[in-house]
C-alpha positions, 0 to 999 in steps of 0.5 A: 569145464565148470561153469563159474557160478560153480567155481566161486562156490567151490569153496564153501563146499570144500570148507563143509567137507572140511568140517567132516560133511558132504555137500553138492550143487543140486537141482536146476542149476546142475540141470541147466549146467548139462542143457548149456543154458544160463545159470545164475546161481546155485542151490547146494545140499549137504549131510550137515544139519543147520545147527551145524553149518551154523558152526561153520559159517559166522553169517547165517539166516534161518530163511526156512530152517524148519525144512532144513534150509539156511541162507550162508554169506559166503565171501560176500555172496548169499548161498542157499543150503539145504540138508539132506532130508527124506519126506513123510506123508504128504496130507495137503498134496503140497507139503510134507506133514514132516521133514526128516533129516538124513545124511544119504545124498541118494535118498536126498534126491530120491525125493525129488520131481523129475529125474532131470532135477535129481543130480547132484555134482560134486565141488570138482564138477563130477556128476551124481546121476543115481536116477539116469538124469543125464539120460532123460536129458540126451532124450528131452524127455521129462520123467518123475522119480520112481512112480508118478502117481506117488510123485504128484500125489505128494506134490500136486503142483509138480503136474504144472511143473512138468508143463512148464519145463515142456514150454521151457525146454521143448521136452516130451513127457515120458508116457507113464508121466504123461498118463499120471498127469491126466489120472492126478490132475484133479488134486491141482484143486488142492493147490492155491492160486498163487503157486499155479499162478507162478508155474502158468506165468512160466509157461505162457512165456516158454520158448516151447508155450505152444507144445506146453498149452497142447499139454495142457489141453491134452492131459485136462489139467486146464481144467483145475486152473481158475476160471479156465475149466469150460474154456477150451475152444478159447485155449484151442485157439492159442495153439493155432496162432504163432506165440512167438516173441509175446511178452508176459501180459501180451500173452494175458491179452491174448488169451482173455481176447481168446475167450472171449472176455468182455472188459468185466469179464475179463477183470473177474478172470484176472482177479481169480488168478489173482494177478496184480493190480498193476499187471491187470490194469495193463492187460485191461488196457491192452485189450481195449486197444488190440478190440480197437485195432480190429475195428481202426487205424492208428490215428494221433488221437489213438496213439496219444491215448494208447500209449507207446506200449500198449499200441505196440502191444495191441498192433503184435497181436492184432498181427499175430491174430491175422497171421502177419509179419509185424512190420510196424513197429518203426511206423508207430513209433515215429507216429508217436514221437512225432506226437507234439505232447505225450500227456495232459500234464504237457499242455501250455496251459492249466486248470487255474489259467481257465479259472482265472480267464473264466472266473468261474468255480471250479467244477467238471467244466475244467475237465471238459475243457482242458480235454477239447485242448488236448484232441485238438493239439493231438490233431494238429489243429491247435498249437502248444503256446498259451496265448494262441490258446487263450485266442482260439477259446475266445474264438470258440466263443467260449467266453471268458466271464461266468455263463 
């Protein structure tokens, strides 16, 4: 039975055939479809040319025409399609120096990275599998089409590819693959940062992340990765810890704790994989917190400062690290919620009440102030209410006229 992204689809191919071209679902989609796992949308290749699908669907956007793919709104859905093409030579090791347009939907897939991702169905869900992807699949075996050396040569970033699907899907790589992989590996220096990023973010969160990093390790393509060249006793160390559930930045956290990254280091690493400034900034301080955790207990003044997420995070891997059961969670959380402020913004008072109890200029001094607050709110040493405040200030004997 096909599933029902493919039946919403079925009409717009039936409407290509209409027109006197052949069209078919390809690619992961038809993949996943075989593996019972979920799909979201579908990616459709046809024998038409883009001119002339733009003859038979009025809503069209040249999202990448120069390689044959238009965007084509279809009862309201947007659907990627792509003809037919065969490949030139491959220059950079990532494109091709030219797309030629064919009407063959073997030689289309011909083409393709793994025998796995080169089948096609038809609109009444009938496979197309010239290259056996069913087989590789029956077998969880990952293998190129045709020789693996030319595969990866024309498209270097289908090594990563190849480690990625191992985490996702918990496949082997065919021995021949498995071979080319180390042979090519160094033409993943040809790759830009970005495109690995995006491959290695996948794998870090595969369901399989131990057998993908062992692959990693294994085949030295680790070695063509930013910053991770020398570093295999730290990525050895990942293979020894239960990854589990981690999330995306924990995983992060993890592997610059791993090697061993000081908090300048680790920004120098993250910045040549060229990640986010948002995402960088969270793994930074989910490090501070999980260094802080092998040395400390939570306290108040811990979680208050942490956060929420980041204590979370840094208490899962500071178990997983010691091999534990992370059993904590509810504990923390309620030490949190139990907390009588969240942030700085919460206190009773702000910097224009110490100014005007004060009547001093503005400076540092707020700051300071406003801070000892805060830790003696946090350590349920002060109450939340501005008068009582004002009074403890005034115990403090810290004055209310200019020093």
């Amino acid at each position: 039975m096909m599933l029902p992204p493919f039946v919403k689809a079925a009409p717009l191919l039936e409407r290509i055939e209409e027109a006197g071209f052949e069209a078919y679902f390809v690619g992961g989609s038809v993949r996943d479809s075989l593996l019972g796992r979920k799909i979201s949308d579908v990616d459709i290749a046809t024998s038409a040319l883009p001119v002339e699908l733009k003859e038979i669907f009025p809503h069209t956007v040249d999202v990448g025409i120069a390689h044959g793919t238009i965007l084509v709104i279809f009862n309201g859905t947007p659907y990627e399609i792509t003809t037919f093409r065969a490949e030139a030579e491959y220059s950079d090791f990532r494109r091709p120096d030219q797309v030629l347009f064919i009407r063959s939907l073997r030689e289309d897939l011909k083409r393709r990275d793994f025998t796995m991702n080169a089948m096609a169905m038809d609109r009444e869900g009938r496979l197309i599998d010239p290259y056996n992807g069913q087989v590789a699949i029956q077998n969880k075996q990952i293998k190129t089409v045709g020789d693996p050396n030319q595969r990866f040569g024309e498209d270097a970033l289908r090594m990563m590819r190849a480690v990625r699907f191992v985490s996702q899907l918990g496949f082997s790589v065919e021995e021949r693959t498995k071979m080319a992989l180390s042979d090519m590996a160094h033409l993943l220096e040809k790759i830009a940062v970005e495109r690995k990023l995006v491959e290695f973010e996948k794998l870090l969160i595969g369901n399989f992340r131990t057998a993908g990093l062992s692959l990693l390790i294994e085949t030295g393509l680790y070695h063509y990765l930013p910053a991770l060249a020398d570093r295999n006793d730290g990525l050895q160390q990942l293979l020894d810890i239960s990854l589990g559930d981690l999330s995306r930045l924990e995983m992060w956290t993890l592997l610059v704790d791993r090697l061993g990254l000081n908090e300048r280091k680790t920004e120098g690493f993250l910045r040549q994989w060229k990640l986010p400034n948002k995402d960088l900034k969270q793994v930074l301080k989910n490090l501070y917190w999980l260094r802080f955790r092998t040395e400390n207990d939570w306290t108040n003044l811990a979680a208050y400062r942490a956060g929420i997420d980041s204590m979370l995070s840094a208490e899962k891997l500071y178990r997983k690290i010691l091999g534990e059961p992370f059993d904590e969670e509810k504990r923390l959380i309620k030490l949190y919620e139990a907390l009588p402020i969240k942030e700085l913004s919460e206190i009773a008072v702000t910097g224009n009440d110490l100014l005007a109890w004060y009547q001093r200029k503005p400076g540092p001094w707020i700051k300071d102030v406003l801070k000892t607050i805060e830790e003696d709110i946090i350590n349920g040493e002060l109450n939340n209410v501005k008068v009582e405040i004002r009074e403890w200030l005034i115990h403090c004997n810290q004055k209310l006229e200019e020093d």
